[in-house]
C-alpha positions in Angstrom: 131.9 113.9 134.9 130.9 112.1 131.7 131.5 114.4 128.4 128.8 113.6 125.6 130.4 114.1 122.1 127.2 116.2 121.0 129.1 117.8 117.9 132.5 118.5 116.8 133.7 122.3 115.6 135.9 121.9 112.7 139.5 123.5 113.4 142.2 125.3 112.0 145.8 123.7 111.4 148.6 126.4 112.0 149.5 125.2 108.8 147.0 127.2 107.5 148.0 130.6 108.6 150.3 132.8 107.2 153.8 132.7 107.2 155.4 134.0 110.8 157.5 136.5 108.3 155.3 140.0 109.4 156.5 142.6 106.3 152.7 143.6 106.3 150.4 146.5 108.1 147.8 143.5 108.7 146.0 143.3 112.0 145.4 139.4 112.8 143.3 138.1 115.3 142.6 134.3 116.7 139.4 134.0 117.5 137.7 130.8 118.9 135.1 130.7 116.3 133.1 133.1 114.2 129.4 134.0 114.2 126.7 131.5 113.0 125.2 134.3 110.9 128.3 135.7 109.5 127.7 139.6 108.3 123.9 139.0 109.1 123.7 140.8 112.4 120.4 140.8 112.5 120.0 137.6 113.2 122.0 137.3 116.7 124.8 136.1 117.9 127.5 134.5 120.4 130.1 137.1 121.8 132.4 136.2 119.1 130.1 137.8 116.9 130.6 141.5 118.5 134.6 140.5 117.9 134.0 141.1 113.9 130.9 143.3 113.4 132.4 146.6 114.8 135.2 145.9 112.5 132.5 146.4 109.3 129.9 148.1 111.2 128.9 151.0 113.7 125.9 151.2 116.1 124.1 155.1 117.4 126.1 154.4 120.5 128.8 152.3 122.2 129.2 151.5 125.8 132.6 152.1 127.1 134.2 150.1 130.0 132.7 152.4 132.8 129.1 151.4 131.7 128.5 155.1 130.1 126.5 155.5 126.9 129.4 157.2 123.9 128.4 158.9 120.9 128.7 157.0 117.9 126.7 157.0 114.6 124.7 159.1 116.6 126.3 162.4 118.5 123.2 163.3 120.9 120.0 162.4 122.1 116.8 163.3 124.4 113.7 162.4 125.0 110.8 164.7 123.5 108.1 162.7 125.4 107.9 160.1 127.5 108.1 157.8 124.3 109.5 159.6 121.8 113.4 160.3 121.5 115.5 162.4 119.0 119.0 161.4 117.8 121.1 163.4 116.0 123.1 161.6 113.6 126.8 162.4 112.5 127.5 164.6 109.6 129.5 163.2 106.8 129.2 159.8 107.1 128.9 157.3 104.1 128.6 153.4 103.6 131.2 151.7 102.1 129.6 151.7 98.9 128.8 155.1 99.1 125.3 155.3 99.9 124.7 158.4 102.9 124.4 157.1 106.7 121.5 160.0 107.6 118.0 159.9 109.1 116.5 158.0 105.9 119.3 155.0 106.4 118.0 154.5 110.2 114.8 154.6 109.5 115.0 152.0 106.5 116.7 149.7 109.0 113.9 149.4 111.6 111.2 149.6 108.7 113.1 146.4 107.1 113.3 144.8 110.7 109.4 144.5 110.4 108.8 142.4 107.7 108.4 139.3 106.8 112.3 138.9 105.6 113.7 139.6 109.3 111.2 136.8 110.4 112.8 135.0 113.3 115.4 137.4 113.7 116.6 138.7 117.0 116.5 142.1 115.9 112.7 141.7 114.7 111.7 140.4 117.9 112.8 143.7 119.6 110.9 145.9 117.0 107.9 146.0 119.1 109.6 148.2 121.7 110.3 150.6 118.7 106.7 150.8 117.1 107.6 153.5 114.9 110.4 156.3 113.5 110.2 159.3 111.9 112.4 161.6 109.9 112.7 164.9 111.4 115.6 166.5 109.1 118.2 164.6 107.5 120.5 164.4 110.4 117.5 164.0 112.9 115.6 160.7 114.1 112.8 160.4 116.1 112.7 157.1 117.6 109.2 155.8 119.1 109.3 154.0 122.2 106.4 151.6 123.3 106.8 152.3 126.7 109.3 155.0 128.7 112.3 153.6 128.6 115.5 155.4 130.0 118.0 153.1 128.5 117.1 153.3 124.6 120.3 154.5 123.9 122.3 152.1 125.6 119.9 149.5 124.5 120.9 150.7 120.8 124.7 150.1 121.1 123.9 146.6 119.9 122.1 147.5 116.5 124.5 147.8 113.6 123.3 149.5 110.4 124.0 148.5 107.0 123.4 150.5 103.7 119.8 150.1 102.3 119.9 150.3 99.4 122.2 147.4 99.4 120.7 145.3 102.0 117.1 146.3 99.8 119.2 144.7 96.9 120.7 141.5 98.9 118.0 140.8 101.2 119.4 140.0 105.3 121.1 136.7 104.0 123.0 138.3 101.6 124.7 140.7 104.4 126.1 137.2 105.2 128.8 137.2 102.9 128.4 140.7 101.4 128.1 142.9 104.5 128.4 146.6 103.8 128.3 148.7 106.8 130.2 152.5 107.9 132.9 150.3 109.9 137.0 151.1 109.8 137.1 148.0 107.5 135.7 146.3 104.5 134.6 142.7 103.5 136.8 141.0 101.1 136.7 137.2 102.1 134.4 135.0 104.4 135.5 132.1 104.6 135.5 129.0 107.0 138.5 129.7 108.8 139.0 133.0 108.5 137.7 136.5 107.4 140.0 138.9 105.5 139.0 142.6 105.2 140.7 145.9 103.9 141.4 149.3 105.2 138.4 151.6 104.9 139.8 154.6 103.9 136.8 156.9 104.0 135.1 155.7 106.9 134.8 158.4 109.8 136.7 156.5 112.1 139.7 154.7 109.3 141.9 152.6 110.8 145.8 152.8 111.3 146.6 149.6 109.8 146.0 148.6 106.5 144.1 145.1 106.3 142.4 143.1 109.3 142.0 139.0 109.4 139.7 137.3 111.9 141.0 133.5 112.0 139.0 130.8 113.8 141.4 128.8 116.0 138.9 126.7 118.5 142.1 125.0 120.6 143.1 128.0 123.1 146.6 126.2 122.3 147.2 126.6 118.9 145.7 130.1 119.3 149.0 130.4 121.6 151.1 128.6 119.5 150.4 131.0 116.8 151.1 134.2 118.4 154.2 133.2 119.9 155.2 132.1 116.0 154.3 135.7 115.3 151.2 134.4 113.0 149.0 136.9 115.1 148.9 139.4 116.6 145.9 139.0 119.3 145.2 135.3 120.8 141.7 135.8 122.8 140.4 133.7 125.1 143.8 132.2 126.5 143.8 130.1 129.4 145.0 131.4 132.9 148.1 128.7 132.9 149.2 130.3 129.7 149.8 133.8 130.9 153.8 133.0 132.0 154.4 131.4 128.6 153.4 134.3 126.8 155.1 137.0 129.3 158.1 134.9 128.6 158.3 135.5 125.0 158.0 139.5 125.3 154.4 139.7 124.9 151.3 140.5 126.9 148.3 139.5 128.7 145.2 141.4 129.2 141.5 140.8 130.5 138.9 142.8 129.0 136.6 144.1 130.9 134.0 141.9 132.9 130.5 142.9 131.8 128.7 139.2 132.1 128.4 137.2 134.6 128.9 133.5 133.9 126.0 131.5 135.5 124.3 127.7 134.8 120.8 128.4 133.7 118.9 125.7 135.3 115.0 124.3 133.6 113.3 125.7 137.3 109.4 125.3 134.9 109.1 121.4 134.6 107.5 121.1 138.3 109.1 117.8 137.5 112.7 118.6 137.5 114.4 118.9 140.6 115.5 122.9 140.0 111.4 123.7 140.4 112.5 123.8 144.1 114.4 126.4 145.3 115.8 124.5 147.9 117.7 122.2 145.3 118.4 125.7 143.6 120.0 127.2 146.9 121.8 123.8 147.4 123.3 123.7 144.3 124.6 127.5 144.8 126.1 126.2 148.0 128.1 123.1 146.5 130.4 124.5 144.3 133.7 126.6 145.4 133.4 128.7 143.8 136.7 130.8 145.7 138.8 127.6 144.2 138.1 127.9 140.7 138.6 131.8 140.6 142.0 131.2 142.8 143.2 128.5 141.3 141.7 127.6 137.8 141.0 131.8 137.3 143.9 133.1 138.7 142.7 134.9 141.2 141.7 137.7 138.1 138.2 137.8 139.3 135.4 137.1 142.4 132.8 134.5 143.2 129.9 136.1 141.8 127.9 137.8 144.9 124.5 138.1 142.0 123.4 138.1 138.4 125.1 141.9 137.4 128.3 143.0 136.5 130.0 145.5 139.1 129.6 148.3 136.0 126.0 147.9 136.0 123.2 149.7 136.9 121.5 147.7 139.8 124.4 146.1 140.8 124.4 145.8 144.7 127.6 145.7 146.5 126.0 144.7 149.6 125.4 141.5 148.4 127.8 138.3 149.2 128.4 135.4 147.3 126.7 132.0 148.0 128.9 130.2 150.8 131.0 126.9 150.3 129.1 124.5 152.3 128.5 120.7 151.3 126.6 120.3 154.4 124.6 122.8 154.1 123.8 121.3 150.3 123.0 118.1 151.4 120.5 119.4 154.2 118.7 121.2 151.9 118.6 118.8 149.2 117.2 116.0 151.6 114.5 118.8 152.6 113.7 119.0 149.2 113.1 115.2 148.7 116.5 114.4 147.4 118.8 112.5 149.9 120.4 110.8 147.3 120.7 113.5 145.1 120.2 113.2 141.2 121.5 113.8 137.7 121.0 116.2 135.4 122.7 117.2 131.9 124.0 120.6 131.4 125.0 122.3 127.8 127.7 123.9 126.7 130.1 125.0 124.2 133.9 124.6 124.1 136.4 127.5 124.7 133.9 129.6 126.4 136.5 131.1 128.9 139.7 129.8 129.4 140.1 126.4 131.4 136.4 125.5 130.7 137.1 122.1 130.9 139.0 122.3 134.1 136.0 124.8 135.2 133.6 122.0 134.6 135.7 119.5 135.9 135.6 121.1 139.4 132.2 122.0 139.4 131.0 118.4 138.5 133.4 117.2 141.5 131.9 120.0 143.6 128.2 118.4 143.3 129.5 114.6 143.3 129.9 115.4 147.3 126.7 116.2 147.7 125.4 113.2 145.6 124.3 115.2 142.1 125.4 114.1 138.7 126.2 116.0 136.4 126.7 115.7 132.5 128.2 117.5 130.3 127.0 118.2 126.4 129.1 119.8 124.0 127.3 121.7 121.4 127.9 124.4 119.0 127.6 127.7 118.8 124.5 127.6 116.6 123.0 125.4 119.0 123.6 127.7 121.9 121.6 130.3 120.1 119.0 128.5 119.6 118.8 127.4 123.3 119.9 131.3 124.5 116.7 132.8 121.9 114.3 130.0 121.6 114.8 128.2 125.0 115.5 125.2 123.4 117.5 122.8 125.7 118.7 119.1 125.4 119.0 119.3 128.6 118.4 120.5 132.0 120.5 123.7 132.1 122.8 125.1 130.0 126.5 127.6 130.9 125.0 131.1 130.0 125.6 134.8 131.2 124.0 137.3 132.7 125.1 140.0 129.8 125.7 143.8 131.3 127.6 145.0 127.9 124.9 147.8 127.8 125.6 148.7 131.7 122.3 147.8 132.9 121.7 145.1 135.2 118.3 144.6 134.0 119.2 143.7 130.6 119.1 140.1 130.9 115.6 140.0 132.4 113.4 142.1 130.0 112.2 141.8 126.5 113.3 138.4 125.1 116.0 137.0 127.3 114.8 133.3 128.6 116.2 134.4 132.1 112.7 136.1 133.0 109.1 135.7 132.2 108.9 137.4 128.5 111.6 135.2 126.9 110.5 133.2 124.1 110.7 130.0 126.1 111.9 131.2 129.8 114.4 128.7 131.8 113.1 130.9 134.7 110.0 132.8 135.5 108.8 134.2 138.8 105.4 136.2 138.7 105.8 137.7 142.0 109.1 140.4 140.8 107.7 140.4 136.9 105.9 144.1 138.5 109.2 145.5 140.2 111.2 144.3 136.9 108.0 146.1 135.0 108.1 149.3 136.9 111.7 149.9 136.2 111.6 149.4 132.7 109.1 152.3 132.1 110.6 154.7 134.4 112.7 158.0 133.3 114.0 158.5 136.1 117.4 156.7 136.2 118.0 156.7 140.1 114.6 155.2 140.7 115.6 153.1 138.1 118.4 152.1 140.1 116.7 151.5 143.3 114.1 149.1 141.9 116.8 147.3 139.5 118.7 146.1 142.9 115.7 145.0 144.3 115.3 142.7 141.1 118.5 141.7 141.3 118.5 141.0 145.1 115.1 138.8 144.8 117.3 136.5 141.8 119.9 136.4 143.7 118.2 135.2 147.0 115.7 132.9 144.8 119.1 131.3 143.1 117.5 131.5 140.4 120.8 130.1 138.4 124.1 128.5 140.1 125.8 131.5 140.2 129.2 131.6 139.4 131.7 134.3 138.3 132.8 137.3 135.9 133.2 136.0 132.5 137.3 136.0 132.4 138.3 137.0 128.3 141.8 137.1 128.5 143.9 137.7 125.4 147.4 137.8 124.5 148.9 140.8 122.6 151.9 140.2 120.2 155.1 143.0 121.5 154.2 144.3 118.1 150.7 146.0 119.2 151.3 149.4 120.5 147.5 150.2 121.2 144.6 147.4 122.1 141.8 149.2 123.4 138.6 146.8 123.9 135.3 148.4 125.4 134.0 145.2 127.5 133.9 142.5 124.5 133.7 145.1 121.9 137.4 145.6 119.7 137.9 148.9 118.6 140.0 148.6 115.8 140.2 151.8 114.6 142.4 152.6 117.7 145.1 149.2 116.7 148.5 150.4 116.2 151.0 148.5 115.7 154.7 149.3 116.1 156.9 150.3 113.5 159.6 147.9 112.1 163.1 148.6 113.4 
């Protein structure tokens, strides 16, 4: 396998961080990098991102780790009509500057979303399922729908509010590096390696400890190396071979919860490429081992993916198997296709994704040498994979992606503006023939016919290989002794629930 030096991501030194004496109530967390758009959340973002923004800001709702909508901003909601929904907002809550959270605040938000400032963004993109909201009391939002859709509120756990009147004032780059949100914390520093914030005192849900620092650590090892110097207190994404070391010294090891399935999009709309042909699709799915690399490289933590949802998922079907191991089989259908010699093909993707990517990618490359494919690998960064995960934008011929089920519905990843399906900006993958069955479920109330026609969907992907399916996403971190409560909802941190032990 042949690694292309696309960019480099700058690094931290542990010189950098603090001191390993801990005299402090700071919470500090290695991350493997930090969000493109900083405290502009608006404008999308890697799963980093959702590793900082709860910490300044709150969503309506939040999807705990059994796939169920929670109250959050918001303490209820129902549908009025088919396409109109009420939420009604918690009392008492204020911005860190001080401006009211209330019906006015939400309704600013979506209003801003639709001009020509949010151009671009993500979040803009979406407001054409939300055509319109209303105020209906000061704790009361009507939220227009453009079609029935049963999963707004889940859908919603993803969009963060900031004050208005401050965002009205700063514009959506200036939430950058002056985000002010309802969030346990507060902004003091954002800065290239790190971002420091403070206790937020009056925030409905104030956190236990009294400052928070998110530090960028790309090398899995020195994210290690600094929690076992007592520098921090959480290392994510730690590699599988790590876990002993870190037992060893007193500490622990947890996986958050899976809610994406890791996949290789492949470029199936170039009639030229070999992925056009599902038969080069179905061979691919049956070169790699996909049991190997979750024994071995995972650990044995999670499964060979059996289809493109998460097992807390609406849609998911558990009569579904994975792909089989069989190299035979590949090469059969890959001389069927026209291919006897196989071919080559470059694949994107950025570093420290899950732990032992390299390893990961190593294997899989070995797995489709036996049948005769090539495969190359491009490093980019995480700005880049935005662009190719919203805009379609590949340099190459697929790129490592997920199937994302953080809202606990399988369909996510094939509606609205995800390139997995036919209304993505610039879709990797589009297949008429399902677009009505993926159609009818998105405009149904009815949840368990919802369900019926979202395993359908998820069946046809699954038998069309529409990706080379792989496995759960694996997000493992290590937790310092000192952390007496770590309570992640799928790849959301909950910080307001951190506690940390007191010194003895």
């Amino acid at each position: 396998m042949k690694f292309v030096a696309f960019s480099l991501m700058i690094g931290l030194s542990l010189a950098t961080l603090p001191s390993p004496a801990r005299t402090d109530s700071v919470f500090r967390v290695a991350l493997s990098a930090g969000p493109p758009s900083k405290g502009n959340t608006y404008a999308g973002g890697a799963a980093t991102a959702h590793f900082i923004w709860p910490a300044l800001y709150d969503s309506l709702t939040r999807v705990d780790n059994a796939g169920t909508v929670q109250p959050w901003l918001a303490l209820s909601w129902e549908p009025v009509t088919d396409t109109e929904w009420h939420f009604k907002l918690r009392p008492n809550v204020t911005f860190s500057n001080g401006e009211p959270f209330n019906a006015a605040a939400v309704k600013a938000t979506f209003d801003r979303l639709r001009t020509e400032d949010a151009q671009g963004f993500l979040w803009q993109r979406q407001m054409i399922y939300y055509p319109k909201v209303e105020i209906i009391d000061e704790l009361t939002v009507a939220i227009h729908t453009a079609q029935p859709d049963a999963m707004i509120a889940a859908y919603l756990a993803a969009l963060y509010f900031a004050a208005p009147g401050h965002l009205a004032n700063v514009g959506f780059q200036g939430l950058s590096d002056d985000p002010v949100g309802t969030g346990p914390f507060v902004l003091e520093r954002w800065e290239p390696d790190r971002v420091t914030m403070r206790a937020n005192s009056a925030s409905w849900i104030a956190p236990k400890v009294d400052g928070l620092e998110m530090i960028f650590v790309p090398d899995a090892t020195a994210r290690l190396n600094a929690l076992e110097t007592d520098q921090v207190d959480i290392a994510t994404v730690i590699s599988t071979d790590q876990i002993d070391m870190v037992k060893r010294e007193g500490h622990r090891v947890e996986m958050r919860n899976p809610n994406r399935i890791l996949v290789m999009a492949l470029q199936t709309q170039d009639p030229t490429l070999p992925m056009a042909d599902v038969r080069v699709r179905r061979a691919l799915n049956h070169a790699v081992n996909r049991e190997l690399i979750t024994k071995v490289l995972l650990a044995g933590l999670v499964e060979p993916a059996s289809q493109p949802a998460a097992a807390i998922a609406q849609g998911f079907d558990n009569t579904l198997k994975p792909y089989t191991y069989d190299p035979e089989r590949a090469k059969q259908l890959l001389a069927d296709a026209g291919y006897p010699d196989g071919f080559s093909f470059d694949v994107e993707t950025v570093a420290g994704f899950l732990p032992n990517d390299t390893a990961i990618l190593q294997q899989i490359a070995s797995d489709l040498s036996r049948v005769g494919v090539t495969m190359n690998v491009l490093r980019i960064t995480y700005p880049q994979l935005l662009r190719s995960t919203l805009g379609g934008e590949l340099g190459g011929q697929a790129l490592m992606a997920d199937f994302f089920n953080n809202t606990g519905d399988g369909l996510r990843p094939l509606v609205r503006t995800v390139n997995h399906a036919c209304t993505g900006a610039r879709p990797w993958y589009c297949d008429e023939e399902i677009q009505p069955v993926i159609h009818k479920a998105e405009r149904t109330l009815d949840l368990d016919q919802r369900g019926i026609l979202a395993r359908q969907v998820i069946r046809h992907y699954r038998d069309q290989a529409a990706t080379l399916m792989l496995f759960p996403v694996v997000g493992l971190d290590g937790i310092h002794r000192r952390v007496a409560h770590w309570e992640p909802w799928n790849d959301i941190l909950n910080f307001h629930l951190v506690e940390i032990k007191p010194k003895t």
